[in-house]
N, C-alpha and C positions, 0 to 999 in steps of 0.2 A: 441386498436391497437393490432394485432396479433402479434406473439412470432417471426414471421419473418420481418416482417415490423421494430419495434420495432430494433430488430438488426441492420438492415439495417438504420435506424433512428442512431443508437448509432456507429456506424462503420465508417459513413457517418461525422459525428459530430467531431470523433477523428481524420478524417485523415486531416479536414479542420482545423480542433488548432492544429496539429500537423505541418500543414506545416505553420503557421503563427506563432510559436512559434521558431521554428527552427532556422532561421537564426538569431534571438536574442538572444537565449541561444548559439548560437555559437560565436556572437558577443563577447557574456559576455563572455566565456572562451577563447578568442582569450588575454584577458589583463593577463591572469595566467603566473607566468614562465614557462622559456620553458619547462622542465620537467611536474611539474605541469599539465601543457597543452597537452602533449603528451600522459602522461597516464590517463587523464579524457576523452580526443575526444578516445583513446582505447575502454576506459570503456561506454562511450554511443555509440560505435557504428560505428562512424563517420568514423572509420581508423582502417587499423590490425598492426598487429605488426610489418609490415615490413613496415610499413605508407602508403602502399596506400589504395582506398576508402575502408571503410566498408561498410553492408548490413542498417546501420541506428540500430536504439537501440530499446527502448521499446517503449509501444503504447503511450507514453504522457498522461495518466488519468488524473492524476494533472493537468497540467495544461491544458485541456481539462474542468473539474472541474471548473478551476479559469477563464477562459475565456467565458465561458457560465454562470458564475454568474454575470459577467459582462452585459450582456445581458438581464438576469434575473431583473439587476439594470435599464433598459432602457438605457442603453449605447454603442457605439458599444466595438467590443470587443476590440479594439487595447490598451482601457483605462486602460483594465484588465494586458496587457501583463508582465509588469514587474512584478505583483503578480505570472505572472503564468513562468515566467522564473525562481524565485526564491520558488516554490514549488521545481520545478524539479530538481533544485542545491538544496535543500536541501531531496529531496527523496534518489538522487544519494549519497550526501556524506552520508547516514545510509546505503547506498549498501555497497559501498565501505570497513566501519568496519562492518559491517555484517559479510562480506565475511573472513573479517580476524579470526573474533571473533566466528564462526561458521568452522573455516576451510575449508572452499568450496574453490574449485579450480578449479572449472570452472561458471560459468553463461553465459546462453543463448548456449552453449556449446562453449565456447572460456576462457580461460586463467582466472581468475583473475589477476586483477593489484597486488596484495601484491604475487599471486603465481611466478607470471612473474617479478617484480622489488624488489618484499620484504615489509616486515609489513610498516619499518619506512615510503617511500615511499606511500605506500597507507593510512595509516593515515595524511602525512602530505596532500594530494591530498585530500582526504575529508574535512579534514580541511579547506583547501583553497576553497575549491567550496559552504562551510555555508559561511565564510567570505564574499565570492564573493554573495550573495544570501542577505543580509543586504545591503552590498554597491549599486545593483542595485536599489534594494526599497524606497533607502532614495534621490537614484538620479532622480526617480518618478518626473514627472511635480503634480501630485496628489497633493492636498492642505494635505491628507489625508497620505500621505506618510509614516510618522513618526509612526502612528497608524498601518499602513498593516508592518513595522518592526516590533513595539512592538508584536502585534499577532505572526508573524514568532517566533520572540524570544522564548517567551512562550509556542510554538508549537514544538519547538525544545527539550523544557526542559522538557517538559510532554511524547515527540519520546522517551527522553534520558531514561525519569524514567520506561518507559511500555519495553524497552530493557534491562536497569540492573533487573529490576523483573525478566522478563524471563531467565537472566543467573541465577539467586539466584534463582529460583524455578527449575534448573538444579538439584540442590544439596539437596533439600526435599522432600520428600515423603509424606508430608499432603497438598499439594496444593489445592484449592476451585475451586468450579466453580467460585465463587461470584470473586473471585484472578485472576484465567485465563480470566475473561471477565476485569477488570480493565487493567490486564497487555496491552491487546490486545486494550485496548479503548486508550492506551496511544504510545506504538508502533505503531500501525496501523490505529489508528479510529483517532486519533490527525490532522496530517497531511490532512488526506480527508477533515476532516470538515474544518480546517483553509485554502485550497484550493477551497472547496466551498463558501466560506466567503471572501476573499481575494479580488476577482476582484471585487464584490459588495461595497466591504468595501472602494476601490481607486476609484469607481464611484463614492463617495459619498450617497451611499444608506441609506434608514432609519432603525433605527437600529431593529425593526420588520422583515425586509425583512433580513436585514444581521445576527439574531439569527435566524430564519428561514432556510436559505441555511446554518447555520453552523450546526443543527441539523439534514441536511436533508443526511449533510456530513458522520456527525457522525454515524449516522445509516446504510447509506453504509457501511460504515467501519465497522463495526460492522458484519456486514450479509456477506461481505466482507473475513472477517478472518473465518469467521465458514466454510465458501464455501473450502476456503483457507487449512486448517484444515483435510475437508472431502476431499479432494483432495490428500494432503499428505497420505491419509491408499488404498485409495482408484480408485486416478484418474490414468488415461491414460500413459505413461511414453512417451509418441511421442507427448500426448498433453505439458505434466505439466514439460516436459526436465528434471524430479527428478526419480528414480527408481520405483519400485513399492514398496506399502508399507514403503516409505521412512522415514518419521516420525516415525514407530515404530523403524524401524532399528536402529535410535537414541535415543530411548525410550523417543519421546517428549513430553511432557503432553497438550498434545494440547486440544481444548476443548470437541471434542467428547470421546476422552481418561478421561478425568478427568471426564466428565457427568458418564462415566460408572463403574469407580471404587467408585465415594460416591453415585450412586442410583442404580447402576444392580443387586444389590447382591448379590449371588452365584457367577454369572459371574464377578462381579466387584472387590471379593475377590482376584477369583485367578486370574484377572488381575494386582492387584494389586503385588501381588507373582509375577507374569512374569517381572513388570518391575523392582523389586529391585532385579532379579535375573537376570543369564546371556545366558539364550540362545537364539539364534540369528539367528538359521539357515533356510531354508523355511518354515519348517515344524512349528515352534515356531512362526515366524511372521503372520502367515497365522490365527495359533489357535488366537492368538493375537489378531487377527486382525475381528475374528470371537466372540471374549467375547466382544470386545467393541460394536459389532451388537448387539448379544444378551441381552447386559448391558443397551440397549437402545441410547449408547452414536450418532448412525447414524440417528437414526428418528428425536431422539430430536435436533442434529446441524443443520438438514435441516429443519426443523420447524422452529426451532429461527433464522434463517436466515430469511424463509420469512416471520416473524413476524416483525421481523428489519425494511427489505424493506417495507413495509406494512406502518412502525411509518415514515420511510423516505418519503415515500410520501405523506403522509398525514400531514407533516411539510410544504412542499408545497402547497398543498393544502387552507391552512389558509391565505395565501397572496398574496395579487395582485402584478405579475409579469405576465410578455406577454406571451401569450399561446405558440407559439411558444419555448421558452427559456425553461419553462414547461417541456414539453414532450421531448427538446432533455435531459434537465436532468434525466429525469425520464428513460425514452432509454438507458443511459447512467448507471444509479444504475444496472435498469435488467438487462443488458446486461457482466456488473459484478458478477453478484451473481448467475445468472440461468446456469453456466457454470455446463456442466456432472458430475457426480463423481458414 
C-alpha cells in the first residue's frame, strides 16, 4: 500500500469511529453534573465558552483503536463501543491534569478548563470523566464486561505511574534512555495498547488475538512518543499548535534529548551543561537543538520509531484476524508515526 493510499485508508477509518463513537461518548457525559458537564463538552470540543457549538475535538485514535479491534475480533464494531467511549474518557481526563500539572493554558488554541474555571474545577472534571469511563464498561451487555474494567483500571495506574516519572525526572539530571522509554511505555504506550485490546477483549476474543492487538498497541505507542518527541525540537508550529523548539524551551528530557547526552559525546557533554544551565534565548535553543543532532539523539528517535512500528506489525502478523481489520490498523499505526518532523 502506498504512503498515500495508506493515509487515505487511516483517515478514512478515524472519521468512520469518530462519528459512531460520538454520540455515545456524548450520551456518557450528558449523566455528569452540570458543571462537570459544561467544562468537559468545553474541553472536547463540543461547545466554546459562551456554549454555543464547537469545531469538535480531537481525531478519536483511541477509540478508533478500540473499535477496529473489535473488528479484528470478527465482530462488528458497535460491540467494541463502550470500550472505545471509555478510552477516550479516560485519554481526556490525563488532558485535563496534564494541562494543570504542565501549566498549559491553551490546547488546540482555545482556553484550558483549569485556565478558564481554575485547578479545583479541572481536577474534579477529570475526575469525573475516569469515574464515568468504569461506569459505562461495567454497564456493557459484554459477558466480558468486568474484565475490559479491570484492564481500564490497571491501564490507568500504569498512565498514573509513566506521568509521576515524568514530573520526578523534571528534577534529575541522570535520567536513562532505558527510564525515558518506561516512563513513556507507561504514560503514552499504556493506553494505546489497552485501546487496542479493549473492543477485542468485549468481543470475546481469544486470548492470542487479544495479546496480539495489545502488543501491536503498545509499539505504536512507543513509535508514537518518539515521533512525539522529534516533533517537540523539531516540528512545524502550524502543524504541532506548540512553538518551535518547544520542548527545549522547557528543558524536557525527552527521548532524543536524553539518547544524545548518554551517547553523543562531545556534543552530549555540553548538552548536558545547556540544560542544567539557563540560557534560553534563540540563539541557545537553536545550538541546543543542533547538539542533540550532532549527539545522534535525531537519527536514532527516528529509527526506533520505525523499528517499533516495524514489531507492531509484525504482532499482527502472527494472527488470524480479517484482512480487512489488518490493514485499517496497520493505516492507522503509520499514519501516527510517519508524521514530518
Amino acid at each position: 500500500m502506498t504512503a498515500s493510499a495508506t493515509s487515505t485508508t487511516a483517515v478514512d477509518a478515524l472519521r468512520r469511529c469518530r462519528d459512531l463513537v460520538t454520540p455515545a461518548l456524548q450520551g456518557a457525559v450528558e449523566r455528569l453534573d452540570p458543571a462537570s458537564r459544561e467544562q468537559a463538552s468545553y474541553h472536547l470540543g463540543w461547545t466554546e465558552l459562551d456554549g454555543s457549538p464547537g469545531n469538535g475535538g480531537g481525531k478519536a485514535v483511541r477509540p478508533a483503536l478500540a473499535l477496529l479491534s473489535t473488528q479484528a475480533a470478527g465482530s462488528p464494531a458497535a460491540v467494541g463501543l463502550p470500550g472505545a467511549v471509555a478510552v477516550e474518557l479516560v485519554h481526556n481526563f490525563s488532558l485535563l491534569h496534564d494541562d494543570l500539572m504542565d501549566g498549559d493554558t491553551e490546547r488546540r488554541h482555545r482556553r484550558t478548563v483549569w485556565a478558564q474555571w481554575g485547578a479545583p474545577s479541572a481536577i474534579l472534571t477529570g475526575d469525573a470523566l475516569l469515574a464515568l469511563a468504569v461506569e459505562i464498561l461495567l454497564e456493557s451487555e459484554s459477558p466480558h464486561a468486568a474484565a475490559a474494567a479491570s484492564l481500564i483500571a490497571r491501564t490507568t495506574r500504569e498512565l498514573i505511574r509513566g506521568q509521576a516519572e515524568d514530573v520526578a525526572f523534571e528534577r534529575r539530571g541522570d535520567v536513562s534512555v532505558d527510564e525515558c522509554l518506561a516512563m513513556a511505555s507507561g504514560k503514552t504506550g499504556s493506553l494505546l495498547a489497552a485501546s487496542a485490546e479493549v473492543g477485542a477483549l468485549l468481543a470475546g476474543a481469544c486470548p492470542t488475538v487479544t495479546a496480539a492487538l495489545r502488543t501491536f498497541g503498545a509499539e505504536v505507542g512507543a513509535a508514537f512518543q518518539l515521533v512525539d518527541d522529534l516533533l517537540g525540537i523539531w516540528g512545524d508550529p502550524t502543524v504541532t499548535g506548540k512553538p518551535v523548539l518547544s520542548d527545549l524551551r522547557s528543558r524536557k528530557k525527552s527521548l532524543p534529548v536524553t539518547y544524545a547526552v548518554h551517547h553523543g559525546g562531545a556534543a552530549g557533554v555540553e548538552l548536558a551543561c545547556w540544560l542544567n544551565g539557563s540560557g534560553d534565548d534563540e540563539h541557545d535553543l537553536r545550538r541546543a537543538a543542533a547538539l542533540v543532532e550532532t549527539g545522534g539523539g535525531r537519527d536514532w528517535a527516528a529509527a526506533e520509531a520505525r523499528r517499533r512500528m516495524s514489531l507492531a506489525e509484525k504482532a499482527l502478523a502472527g494472527v488470524d484476524i480479517p484482512p480487512v481489520a489488518r490493514a485499517e490498523l496497520v493505516a492507522l499505526g503509520r499514519h501516527l508515526t510517519d508524521r514530518e518532523f
